[in-house]
C-alpha positions as CSV (number, residue, x, y, z in Angstrom):
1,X,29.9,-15.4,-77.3
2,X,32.9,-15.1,-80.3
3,X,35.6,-15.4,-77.2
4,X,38.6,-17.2,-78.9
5,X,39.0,-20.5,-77.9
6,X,34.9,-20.3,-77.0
7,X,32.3,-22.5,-78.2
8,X,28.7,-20.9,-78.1
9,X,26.3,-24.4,-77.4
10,X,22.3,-24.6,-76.6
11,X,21.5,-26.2,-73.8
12,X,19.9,-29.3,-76.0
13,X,23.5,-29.1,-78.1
14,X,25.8,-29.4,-74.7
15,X,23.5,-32.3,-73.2
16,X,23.6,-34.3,-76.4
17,X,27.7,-34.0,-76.6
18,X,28.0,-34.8,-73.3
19,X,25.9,-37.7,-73.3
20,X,28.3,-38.6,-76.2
21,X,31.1,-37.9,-74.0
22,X,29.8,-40.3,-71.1
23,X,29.2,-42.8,-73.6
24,X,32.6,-42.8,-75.1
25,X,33.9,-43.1,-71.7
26,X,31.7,-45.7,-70.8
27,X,33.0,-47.6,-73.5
28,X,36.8,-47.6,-72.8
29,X,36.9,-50.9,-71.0
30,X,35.1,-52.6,-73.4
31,X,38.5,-51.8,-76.2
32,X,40.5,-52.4,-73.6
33,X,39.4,-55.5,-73.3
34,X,39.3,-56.1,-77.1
35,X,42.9,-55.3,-77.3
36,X,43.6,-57.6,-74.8
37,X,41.5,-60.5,-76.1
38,X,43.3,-59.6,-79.6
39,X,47.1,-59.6,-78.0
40,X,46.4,-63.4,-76.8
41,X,46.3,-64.4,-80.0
42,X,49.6,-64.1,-80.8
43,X,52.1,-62.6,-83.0
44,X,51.2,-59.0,-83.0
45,X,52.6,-58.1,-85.8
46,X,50.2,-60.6,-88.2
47,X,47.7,-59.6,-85.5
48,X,45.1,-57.2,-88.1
49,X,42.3,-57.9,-85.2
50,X,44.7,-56.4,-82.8
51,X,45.8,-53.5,-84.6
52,X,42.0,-52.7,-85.4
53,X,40.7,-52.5,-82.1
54,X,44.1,-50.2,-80.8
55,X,43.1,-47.9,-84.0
56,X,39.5,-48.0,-83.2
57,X,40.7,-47.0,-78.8
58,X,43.3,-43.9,-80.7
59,X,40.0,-42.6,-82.8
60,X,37.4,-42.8,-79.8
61,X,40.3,-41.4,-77.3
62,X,40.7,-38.5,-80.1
63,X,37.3,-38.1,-79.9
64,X,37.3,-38.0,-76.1
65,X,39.4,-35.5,-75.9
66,X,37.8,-32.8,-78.7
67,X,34.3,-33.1,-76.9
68,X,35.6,-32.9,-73.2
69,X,37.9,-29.7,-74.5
70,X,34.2,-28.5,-76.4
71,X,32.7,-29.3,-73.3
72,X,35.2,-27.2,-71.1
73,X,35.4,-24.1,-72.8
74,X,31.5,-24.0,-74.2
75,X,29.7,-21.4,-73.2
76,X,26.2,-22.5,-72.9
77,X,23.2,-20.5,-74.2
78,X,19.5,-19.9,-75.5
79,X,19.4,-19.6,-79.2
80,X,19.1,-15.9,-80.6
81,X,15.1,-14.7,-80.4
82,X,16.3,-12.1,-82.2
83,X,15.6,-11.3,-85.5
84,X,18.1,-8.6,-88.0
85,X,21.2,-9.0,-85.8
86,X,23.7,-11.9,-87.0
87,X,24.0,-13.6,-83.7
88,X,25.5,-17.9,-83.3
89,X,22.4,-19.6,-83.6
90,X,21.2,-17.5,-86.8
91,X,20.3,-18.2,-90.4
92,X,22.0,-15.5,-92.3
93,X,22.3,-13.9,-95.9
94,X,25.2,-11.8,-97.2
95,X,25.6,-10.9,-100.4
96,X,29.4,-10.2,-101.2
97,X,31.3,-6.9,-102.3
98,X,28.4,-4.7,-102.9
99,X,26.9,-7.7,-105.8
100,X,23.6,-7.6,-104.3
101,X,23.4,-11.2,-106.7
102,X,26.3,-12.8,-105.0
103,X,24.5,-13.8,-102.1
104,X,25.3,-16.6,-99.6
105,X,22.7,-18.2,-96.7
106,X,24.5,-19.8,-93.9
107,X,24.0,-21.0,-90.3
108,X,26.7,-19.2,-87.5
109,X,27.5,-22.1,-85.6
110,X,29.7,-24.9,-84.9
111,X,29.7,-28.7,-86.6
112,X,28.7,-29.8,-83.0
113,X,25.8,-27.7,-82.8
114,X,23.8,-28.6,-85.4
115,X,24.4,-32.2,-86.1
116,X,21.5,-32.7,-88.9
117,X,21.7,-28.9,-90.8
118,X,21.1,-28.8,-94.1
119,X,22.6,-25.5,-94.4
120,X,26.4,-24.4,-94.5
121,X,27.9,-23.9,-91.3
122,X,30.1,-21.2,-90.4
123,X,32.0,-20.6,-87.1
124,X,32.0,-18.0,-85.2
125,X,35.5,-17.9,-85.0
126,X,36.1,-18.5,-89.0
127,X,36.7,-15.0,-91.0
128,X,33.0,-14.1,-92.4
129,X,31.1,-15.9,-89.7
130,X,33.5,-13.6,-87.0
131,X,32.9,-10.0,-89.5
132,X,29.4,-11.0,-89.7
133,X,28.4,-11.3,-85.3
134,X,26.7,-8.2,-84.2
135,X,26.1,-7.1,-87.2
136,X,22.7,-5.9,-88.3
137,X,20.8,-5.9,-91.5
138,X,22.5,-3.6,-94.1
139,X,25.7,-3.6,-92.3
140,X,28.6,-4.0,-94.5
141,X,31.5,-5.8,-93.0
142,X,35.2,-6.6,-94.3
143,X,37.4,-9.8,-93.6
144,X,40.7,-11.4,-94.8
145,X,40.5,-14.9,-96.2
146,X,43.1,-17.1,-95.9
147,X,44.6,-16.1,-99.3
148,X,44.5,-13.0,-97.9
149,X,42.2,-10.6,-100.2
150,X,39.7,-8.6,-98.3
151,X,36.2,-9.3,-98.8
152,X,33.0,-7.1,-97.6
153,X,29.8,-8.7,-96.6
154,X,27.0,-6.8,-96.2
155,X,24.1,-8.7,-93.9
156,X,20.6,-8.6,-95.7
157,X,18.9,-10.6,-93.3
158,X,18.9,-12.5,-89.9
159,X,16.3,-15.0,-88.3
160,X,17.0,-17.6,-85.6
161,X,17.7,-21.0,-86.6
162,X,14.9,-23.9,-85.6
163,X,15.7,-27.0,-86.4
């Protein structure tokens, strides 16, 4: 499920981005025929209607092409039903080198998974949500953040996510 380059999706998640997907797509003619509607106008370089809809076709093509590269390389699955193992789909809590105080609640998933989450998101594939997968309550796990200290996180709890 933490394959690089792997996005773990529910079913619900991967049917809601690719209707996205199908409806971006869908929608390409319709700038395409904006931009040409704007370029009769004239002078493109005075042309602000012109340049609006060609940023508006460079955003929605960017867009295209996170979602259908989501898309390809998701790997689609049932939220975790289990509770005590730090799983994508869970509601975690760490506390932070051995300051039972310091702790932290989070969800281990992906921005596209979860579109309406209150709760912080980390990815499987960022440096606590990665230490944290498999673990299971009281485990103590060590990552490298980006400045390049090493930080343990020990796992006091576990419970799959419902939104």
């Amino acid at each position: 499920m933490t394959d690089t380059g792997v996005t773990w999706l529910t079913p619900e998640s991967f049917d809601r981005l690719k209707e996205e997907l199908d409806s971006l797509i869908a929608n390409r003619p319709v700038i395409a025929a904006e931009i040409n509607e704007r370029r009769e106008e004239g002078d493109l370089k005075e042309n602000g209607g012109y340049h609006a809809a060609r940023d508006e076709q460079g955003q929605q093509e960017a867009r295209i092409r996170q979602l259908q590269e989501l898309l390809n390389n998701a790997k689609v699955g049932e939220a975790p039903t289990q509770s005590g193992v730090a799983l994508p789909g869970s509601v975690v809590t760490v506390y932070f080198d051995g300051d039972k105080s310091d702790t932290e609640t989070f969800l281990i998933a992906t921005r596209e998974e979860t579109s309406a989450s209150e709760l912080e998101i980390y990815s499987p594939s960022s440096p606590l949500g990665g230490a944290i997968i498999d673990a299971k309550v009281g485990d103590t796990r060590e990552y490298t953040v980006p400045s390049g200290a090493k930080i343990s996180a020990t796992l006091v709890s576990a419970e799959p996510y419902h939104s």
